[in-house]
GUVEXMI-426237 format. One record per residue (C-alpha): x, y, z; residue number from 0. Coordinates in Angstrom, 1 decimal. Layout:
! residues N
      u      v      w   n
      X      Y      Z NUM
...
END
This chain:
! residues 406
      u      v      w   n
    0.0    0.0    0.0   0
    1.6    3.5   -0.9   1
    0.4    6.2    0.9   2
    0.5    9.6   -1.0   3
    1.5   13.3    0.4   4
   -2.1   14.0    1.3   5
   -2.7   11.3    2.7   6
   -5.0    9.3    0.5   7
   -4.0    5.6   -0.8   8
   -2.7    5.0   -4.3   9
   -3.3    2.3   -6.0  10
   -2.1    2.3   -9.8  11
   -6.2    0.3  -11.1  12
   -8.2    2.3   -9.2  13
   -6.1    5.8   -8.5  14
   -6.3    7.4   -5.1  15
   -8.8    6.4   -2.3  16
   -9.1    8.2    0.6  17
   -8.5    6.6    3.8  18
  -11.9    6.5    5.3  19
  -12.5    5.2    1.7  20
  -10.3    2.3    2.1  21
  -11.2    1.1    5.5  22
  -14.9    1.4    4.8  23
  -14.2   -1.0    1.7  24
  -12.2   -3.3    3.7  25
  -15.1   -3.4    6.4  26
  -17.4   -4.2    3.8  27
  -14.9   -6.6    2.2  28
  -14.6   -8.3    6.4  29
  -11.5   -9.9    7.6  30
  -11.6  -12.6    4.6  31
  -12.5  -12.5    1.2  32
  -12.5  -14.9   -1.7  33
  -10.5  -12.5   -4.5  34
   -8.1  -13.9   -7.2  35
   -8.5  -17.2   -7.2  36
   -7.6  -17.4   -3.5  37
   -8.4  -16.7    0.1  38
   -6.7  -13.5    0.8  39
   -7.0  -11.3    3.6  40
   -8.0   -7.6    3.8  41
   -4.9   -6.4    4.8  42
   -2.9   -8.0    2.6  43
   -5.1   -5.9   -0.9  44
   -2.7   -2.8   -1.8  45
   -6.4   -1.4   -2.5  46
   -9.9   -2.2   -2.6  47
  -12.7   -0.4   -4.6  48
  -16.3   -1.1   -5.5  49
  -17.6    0.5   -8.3  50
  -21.4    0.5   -9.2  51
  -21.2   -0.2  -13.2  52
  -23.8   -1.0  -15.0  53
  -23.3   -3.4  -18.1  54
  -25.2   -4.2  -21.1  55
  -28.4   -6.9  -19.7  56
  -27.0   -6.2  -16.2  57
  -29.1   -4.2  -13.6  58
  -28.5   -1.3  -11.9  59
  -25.7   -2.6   -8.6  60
  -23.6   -5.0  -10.5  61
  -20.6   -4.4   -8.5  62
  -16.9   -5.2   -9.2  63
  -14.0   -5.4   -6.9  64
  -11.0   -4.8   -8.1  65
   -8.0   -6.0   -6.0  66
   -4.2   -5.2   -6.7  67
   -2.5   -7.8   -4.5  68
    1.0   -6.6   -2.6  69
    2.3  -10.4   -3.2  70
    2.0  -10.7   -6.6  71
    2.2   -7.4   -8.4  72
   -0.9   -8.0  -10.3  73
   -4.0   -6.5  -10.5  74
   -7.6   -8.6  -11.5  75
  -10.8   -7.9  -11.2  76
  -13.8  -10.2   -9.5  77
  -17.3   -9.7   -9.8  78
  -18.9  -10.1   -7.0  79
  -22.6  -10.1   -7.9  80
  -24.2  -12.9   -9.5  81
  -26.8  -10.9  -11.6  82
  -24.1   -9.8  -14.2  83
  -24.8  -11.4  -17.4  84
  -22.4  -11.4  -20.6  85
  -24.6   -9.5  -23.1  86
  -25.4  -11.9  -26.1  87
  -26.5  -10.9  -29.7  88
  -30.3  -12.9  -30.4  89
  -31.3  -12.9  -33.7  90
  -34.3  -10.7  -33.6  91
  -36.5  -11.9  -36.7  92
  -38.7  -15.3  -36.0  93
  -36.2  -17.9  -37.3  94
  -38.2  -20.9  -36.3  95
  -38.1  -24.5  -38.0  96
  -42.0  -24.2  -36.8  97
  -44.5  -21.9  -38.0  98
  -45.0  -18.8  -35.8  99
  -48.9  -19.0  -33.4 100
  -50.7  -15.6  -32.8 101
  -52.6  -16.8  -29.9 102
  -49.2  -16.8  -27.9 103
  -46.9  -13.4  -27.4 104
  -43.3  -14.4  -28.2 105
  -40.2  -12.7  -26.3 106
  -36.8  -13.5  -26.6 107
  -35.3  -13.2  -23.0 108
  -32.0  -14.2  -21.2 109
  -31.5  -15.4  -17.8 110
  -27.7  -16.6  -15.9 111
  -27.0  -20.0  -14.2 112
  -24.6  -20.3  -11.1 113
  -21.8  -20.3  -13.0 114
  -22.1  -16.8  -14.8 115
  -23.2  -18.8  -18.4 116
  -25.9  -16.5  -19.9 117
  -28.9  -18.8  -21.7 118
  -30.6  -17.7  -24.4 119
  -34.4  -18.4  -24.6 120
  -37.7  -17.6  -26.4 121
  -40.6  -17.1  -23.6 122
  -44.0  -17.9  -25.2 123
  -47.4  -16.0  -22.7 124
  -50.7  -16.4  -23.5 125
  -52.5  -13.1  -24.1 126
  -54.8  -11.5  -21.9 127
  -54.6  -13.6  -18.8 128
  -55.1  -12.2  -15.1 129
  -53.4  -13.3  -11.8 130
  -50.3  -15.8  -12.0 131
  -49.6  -19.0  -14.6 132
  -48.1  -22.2  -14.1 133
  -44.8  -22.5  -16.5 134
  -42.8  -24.9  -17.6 135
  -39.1  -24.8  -19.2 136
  -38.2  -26.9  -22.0 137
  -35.3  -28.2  -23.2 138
  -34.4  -30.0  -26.4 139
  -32.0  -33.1  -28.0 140
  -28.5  -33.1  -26.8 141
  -26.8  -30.4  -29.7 142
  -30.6  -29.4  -31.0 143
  -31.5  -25.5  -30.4 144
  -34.6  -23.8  -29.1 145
  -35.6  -22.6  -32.9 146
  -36.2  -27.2  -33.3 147
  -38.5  -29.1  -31.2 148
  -38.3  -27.7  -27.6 149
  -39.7  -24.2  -29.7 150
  -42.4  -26.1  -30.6 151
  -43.8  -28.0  -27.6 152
  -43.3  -24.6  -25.6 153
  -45.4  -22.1  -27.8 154
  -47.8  -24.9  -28.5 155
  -48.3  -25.6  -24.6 156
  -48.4  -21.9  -24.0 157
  -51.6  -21.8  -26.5 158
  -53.1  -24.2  -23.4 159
  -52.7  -21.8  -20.8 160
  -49.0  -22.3  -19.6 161
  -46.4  -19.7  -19.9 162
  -43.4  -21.5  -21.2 163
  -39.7  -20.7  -21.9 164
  -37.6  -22.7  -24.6 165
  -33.6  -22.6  -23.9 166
  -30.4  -23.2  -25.5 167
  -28.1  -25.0  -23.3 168
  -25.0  -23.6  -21.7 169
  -22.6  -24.0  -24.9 170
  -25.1  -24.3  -27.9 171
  -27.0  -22.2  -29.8 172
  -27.2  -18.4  -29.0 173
  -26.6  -18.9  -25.2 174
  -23.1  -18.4  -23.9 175
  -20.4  -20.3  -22.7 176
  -16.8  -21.2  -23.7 177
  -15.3  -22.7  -25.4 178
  -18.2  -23.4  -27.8 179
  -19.6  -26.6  -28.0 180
  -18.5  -28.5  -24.9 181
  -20.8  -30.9  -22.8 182
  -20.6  -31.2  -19.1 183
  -23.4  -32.9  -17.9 184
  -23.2  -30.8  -14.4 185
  -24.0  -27.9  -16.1 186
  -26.3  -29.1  -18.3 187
  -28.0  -30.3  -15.3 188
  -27.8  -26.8  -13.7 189
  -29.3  -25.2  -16.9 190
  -32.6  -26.4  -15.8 191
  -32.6  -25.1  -12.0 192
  -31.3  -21.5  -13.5 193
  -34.6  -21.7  -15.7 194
  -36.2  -22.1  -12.5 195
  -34.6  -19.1  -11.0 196
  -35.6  -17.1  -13.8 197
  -39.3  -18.4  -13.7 198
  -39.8  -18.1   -9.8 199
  -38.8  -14.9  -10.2 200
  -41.2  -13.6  -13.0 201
  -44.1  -11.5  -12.2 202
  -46.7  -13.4  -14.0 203
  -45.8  -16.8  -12.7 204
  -46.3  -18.8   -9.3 205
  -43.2  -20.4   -8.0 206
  -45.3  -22.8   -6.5 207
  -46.6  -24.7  -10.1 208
  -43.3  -24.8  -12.1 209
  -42.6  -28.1  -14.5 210
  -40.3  -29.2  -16.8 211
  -39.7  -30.7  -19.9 212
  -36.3  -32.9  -21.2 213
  -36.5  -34.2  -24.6 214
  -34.2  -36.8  -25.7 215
  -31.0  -35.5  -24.4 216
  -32.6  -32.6  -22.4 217
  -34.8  -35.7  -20.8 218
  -31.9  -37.1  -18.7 219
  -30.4  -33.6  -17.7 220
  -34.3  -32.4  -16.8 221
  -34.0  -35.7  -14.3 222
  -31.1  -35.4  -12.5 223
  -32.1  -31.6  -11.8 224
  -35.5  -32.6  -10.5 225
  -34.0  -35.1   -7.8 226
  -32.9  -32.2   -6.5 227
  -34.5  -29.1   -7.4 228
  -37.5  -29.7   -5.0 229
  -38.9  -26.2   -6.9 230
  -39.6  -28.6   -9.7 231
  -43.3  -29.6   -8.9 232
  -43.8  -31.9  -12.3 233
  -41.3  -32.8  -14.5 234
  -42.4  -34.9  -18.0 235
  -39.5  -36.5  -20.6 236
  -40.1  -37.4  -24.5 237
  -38.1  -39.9  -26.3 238
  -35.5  -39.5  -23.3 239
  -32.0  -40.8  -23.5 240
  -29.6  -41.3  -21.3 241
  -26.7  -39.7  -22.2 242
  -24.3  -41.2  -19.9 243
  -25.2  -44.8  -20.8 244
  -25.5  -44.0  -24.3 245
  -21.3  -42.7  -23.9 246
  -20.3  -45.8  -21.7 247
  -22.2  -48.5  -23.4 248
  -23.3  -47.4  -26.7 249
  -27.1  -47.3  -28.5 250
  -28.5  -50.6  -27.6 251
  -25.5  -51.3  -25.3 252
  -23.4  -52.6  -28.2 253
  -19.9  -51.1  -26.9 254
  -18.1  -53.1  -25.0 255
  -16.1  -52.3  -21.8 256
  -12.9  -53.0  -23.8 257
  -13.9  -50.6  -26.1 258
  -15.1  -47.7  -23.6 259
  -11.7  -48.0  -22.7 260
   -9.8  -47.8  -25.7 261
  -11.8  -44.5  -26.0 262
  -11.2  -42.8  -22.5 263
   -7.2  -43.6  -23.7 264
   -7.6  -42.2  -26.8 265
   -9.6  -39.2  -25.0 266
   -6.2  -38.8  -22.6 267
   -4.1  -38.3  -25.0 268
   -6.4  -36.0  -27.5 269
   -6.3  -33.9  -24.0 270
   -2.7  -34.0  -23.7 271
   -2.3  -33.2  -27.0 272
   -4.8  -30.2  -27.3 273
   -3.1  -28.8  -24.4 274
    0.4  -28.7  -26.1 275
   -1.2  -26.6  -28.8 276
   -2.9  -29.2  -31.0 277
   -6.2  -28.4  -33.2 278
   -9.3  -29.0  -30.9 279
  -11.4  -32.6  -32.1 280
  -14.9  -32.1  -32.5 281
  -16.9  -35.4  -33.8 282
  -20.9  -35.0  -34.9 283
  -23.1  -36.8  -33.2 284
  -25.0  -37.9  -36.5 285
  -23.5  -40.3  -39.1 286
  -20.9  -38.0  -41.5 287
  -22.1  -40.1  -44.2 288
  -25.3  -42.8  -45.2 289
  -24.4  -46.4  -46.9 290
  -25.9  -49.7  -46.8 291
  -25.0  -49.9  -43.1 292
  -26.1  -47.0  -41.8 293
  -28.9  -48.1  -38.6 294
  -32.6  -47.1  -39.5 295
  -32.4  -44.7  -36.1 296
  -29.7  -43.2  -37.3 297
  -31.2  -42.2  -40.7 298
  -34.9  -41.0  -39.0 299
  -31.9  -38.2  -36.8 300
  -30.3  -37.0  -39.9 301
  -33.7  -37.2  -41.8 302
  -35.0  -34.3  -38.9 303
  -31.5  -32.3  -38.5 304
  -30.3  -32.0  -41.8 305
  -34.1  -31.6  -43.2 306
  -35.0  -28.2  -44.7 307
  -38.7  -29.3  -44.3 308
  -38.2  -30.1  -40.9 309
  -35.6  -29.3  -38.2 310
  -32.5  -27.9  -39.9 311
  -30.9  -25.1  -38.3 312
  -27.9  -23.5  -38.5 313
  -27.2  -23.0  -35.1 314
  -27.7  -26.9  -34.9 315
  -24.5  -28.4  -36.2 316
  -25.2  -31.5  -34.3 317
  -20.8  -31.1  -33.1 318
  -19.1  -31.3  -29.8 319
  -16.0  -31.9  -28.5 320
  -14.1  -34.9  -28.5 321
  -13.3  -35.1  -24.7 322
  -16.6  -34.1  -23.8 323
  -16.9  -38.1  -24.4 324
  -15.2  -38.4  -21.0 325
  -17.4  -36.7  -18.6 326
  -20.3  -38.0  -20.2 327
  -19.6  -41.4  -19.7 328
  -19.1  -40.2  -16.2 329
  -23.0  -39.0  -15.5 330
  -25.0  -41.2  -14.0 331
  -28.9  -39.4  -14.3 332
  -31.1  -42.4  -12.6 333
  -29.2  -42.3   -9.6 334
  -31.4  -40.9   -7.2 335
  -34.5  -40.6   -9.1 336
  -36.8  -42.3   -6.6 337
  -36.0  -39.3   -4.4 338
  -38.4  -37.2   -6.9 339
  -41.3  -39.1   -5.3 340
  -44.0  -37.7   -4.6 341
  -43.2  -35.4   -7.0 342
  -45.0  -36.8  -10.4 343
  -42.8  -38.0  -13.3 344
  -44.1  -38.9  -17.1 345
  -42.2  -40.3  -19.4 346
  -43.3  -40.3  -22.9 347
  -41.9  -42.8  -25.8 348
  -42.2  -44.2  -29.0 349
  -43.3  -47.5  -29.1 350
  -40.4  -48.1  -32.0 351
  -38.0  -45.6  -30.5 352
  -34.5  -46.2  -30.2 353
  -34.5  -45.2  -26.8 354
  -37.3  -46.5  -25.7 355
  -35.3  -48.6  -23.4 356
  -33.8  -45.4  -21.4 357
  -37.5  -44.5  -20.5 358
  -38.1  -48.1  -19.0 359
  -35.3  -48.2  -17.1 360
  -35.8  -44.9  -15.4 361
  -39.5  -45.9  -14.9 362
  -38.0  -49.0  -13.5 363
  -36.1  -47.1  -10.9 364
  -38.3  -44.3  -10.3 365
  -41.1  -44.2   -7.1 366
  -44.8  -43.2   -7.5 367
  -46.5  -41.1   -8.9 368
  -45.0  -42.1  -12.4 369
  -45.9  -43.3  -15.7 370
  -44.8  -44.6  -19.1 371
  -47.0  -43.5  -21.8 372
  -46.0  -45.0  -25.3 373
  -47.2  -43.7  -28.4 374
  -48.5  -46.3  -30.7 375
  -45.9  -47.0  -33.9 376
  -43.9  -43.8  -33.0 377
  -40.1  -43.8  -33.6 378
  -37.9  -41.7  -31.4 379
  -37.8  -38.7  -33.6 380
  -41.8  -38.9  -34.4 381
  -42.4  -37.1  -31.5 382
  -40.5  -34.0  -32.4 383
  -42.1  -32.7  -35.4 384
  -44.7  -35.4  -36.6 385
  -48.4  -34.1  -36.6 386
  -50.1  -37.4  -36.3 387
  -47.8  -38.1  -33.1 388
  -48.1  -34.7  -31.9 389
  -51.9  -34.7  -31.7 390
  -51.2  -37.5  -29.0 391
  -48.8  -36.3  -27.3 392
  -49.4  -32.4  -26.7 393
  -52.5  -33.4  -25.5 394
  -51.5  -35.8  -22.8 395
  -48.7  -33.2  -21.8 396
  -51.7  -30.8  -21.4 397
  -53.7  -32.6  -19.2 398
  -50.8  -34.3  -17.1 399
  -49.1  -30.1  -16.1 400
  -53.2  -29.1  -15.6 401
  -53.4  -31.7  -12.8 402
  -50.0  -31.3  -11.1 403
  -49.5  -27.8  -11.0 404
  -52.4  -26.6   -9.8 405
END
């Protein structure tokens, strides 16, 4: 700390603070502080200053510390308010791979998770209602985009009465999060709580009837954050899958241990490697190419992503990065999902989905209240677009919401 002629403090960030300035910010600051990266002591700051700054998306009281430690000669700077959001650029036209209701108003919105990620969503109302709605937050297919399927089941179920909000995962899409396209399955867990935050805390809606939606990859994530997100009073899945099984074992279990571990080697040293400078791997998760023995499933994904007619969008590449792979195979969703009893739990499936076996093992584990509702002939990727599919499930999504969160 350098003390200047007139007695105020210098500090070479911040300039000159007077000494009742710098005591009041250490009181504030109390005898320990989490700055830098490390536990440091008040004393030990050359200087401490809060500045009221108001960012882009960020509310009035976003405050910043800035700290120029006497050890190390450096100076950083901490925010120490969790309501400061990195401002994001939306696309501002309707860009939809569904056609746009009027019986809904559309906004585009933003909301943070506990990790400072910014999420990008669409928020569908209905018009003209009084008092406060029940909502529910929807998330899509693991790489899929709110403009795809999510999109639709939210505007559609806000045309019933529900206000609904559609979001890009940490990562994907429009939301934020670096580097781009990286999967951890912790945060794509916490996606779904901060989409609680944001709804518990909007005017129009009760905290006390919020659900949630997971579809296909977004199912597993939207279960391990109701087993313990006790705000979630209803949670309902679609052609679910679970991601971490899918990594260690492979669609229909077909990998074999032997070869999980080939992979998390190969994974090791694609790490080591990236961290000595090399190119960054990203593999699709949809076949590169179609021959003779390309799987059925397989064909029905890349007949709905790379579909003009029906879900292609360019913010859905369907890429992620390599070691991504890693943590995946690490995520075990089903763990505790009794423990969402007697909260109620629907899981709804194809009857010649792929995945179908994801759903019946959860409903396997899972305690009552809980059901398995299979749609007739349905594939796994029926349910995302398909009208005659849609006409059965919408409706039984409808009525299940209208009995638990009221």
């Amino acid at each position: 700390m350098m003390t200047s002629v007139d007695g105020r403090i210098d500090c070479p960030m911040v300039g000159q603070l007077s000494t009742d300035e710098y005591y009041i910010a250490l009181e504030k600051l109390g005898p320990c502080s989490k700055l830098s990266g490390r536990i440091t002591t008040a004393l030990e700051c050359s200087a401490v200053k809060e500045e009221s700054t108001p960012m882009e998306g960020t509310p009035i009281g976003h405050k910043s510390v800035y700290v120029a430690s006497k050890a190390q000669k450096t100076t950083t700077t901490k925010y120490i308010n969790s309501t400061g959001m990195e401002p994001l650029e939306l696309t501002q036209e309707w860009d939809k791979t569904f056609p746009q209701s009027d019986k809904v108003e559309h906004t585009r919105i933003t909301f943070h998770n506990r990790y400072g990620i910014t999420l990008a969503a669409d928020l569908y109302k209905p018009p003209n209602t009084q008092g406060r709605l029940a909502a529910i937050a929807v998330s899509g297919p693991y790489g899929a985009v709110k403009e795809q399927v999510s999109g639709r089941y939210a505007q559609t179920l806000a045309e019933r009465g529900f206000l609904t909000i559609a979001f890009d995962p940490s990562y994907y899409g429009e939301s934020g999060g670096t580097p781009r396209y990286l999967t951890s399955p912790e945060i794509s867990t916490e996606d779904f709580s901060a989409a609680v935050d944001f709804l518990s805390n909007h005017p129009t809606v009760d905290a006390d009837k919020i659900g949630v939606i997971g579809i296909c990859g977004g199912g597993c994530y939207s279960v391990s954050a109701t087993q313990i997100d006790h705000r979630i009073k209803a949670l309902a899945t679609i052609s679910m899958y679970d991601m971490g099984r899918a990594r260690r074992q492979g669609v229909g279990d077909t990998q074999t241990y032997e070869q999980r571990m080939a992979i998390l080697d190969e994974i090791g040293r694609q790490r080591t490697a990236e961290y000595g400078g090399a190119t960054r791997r990203d593999i699709r998760a949809l076949p590169e190419k179609v021959d003779e023995n390309t799987p059925k499933f397989a064909i029905d994904f890349l007949d709905y992503y790379d579909n003009p007619q029906r879900g292609q969008h360019p913010n859905s590449t369907g890429y992620y990065s390599y070691t991504s792979l890693a943590p995946m195979m690490n995520f075990f969703p089903f763990a505790q999902i009794e423990t969402i009893s007697p909260r109620p739990v629907l899981f709804i499936v194809g009857e010649n989905a792929v995945s179908k076996y994801f759903s019946e093992d959860a409903y396997e584990k899972a305690a009552e209240p809980k059901e398995l509702f299979v749609v007739p002939e349905a594939t796994h990727v029926d349910l995302y677009d398909q009208p005659e599919y849609l006409k059965i499930t919408l409706p039984k999504l409808d009525a299940f919401f209208k009995q638990h969160l009221k």
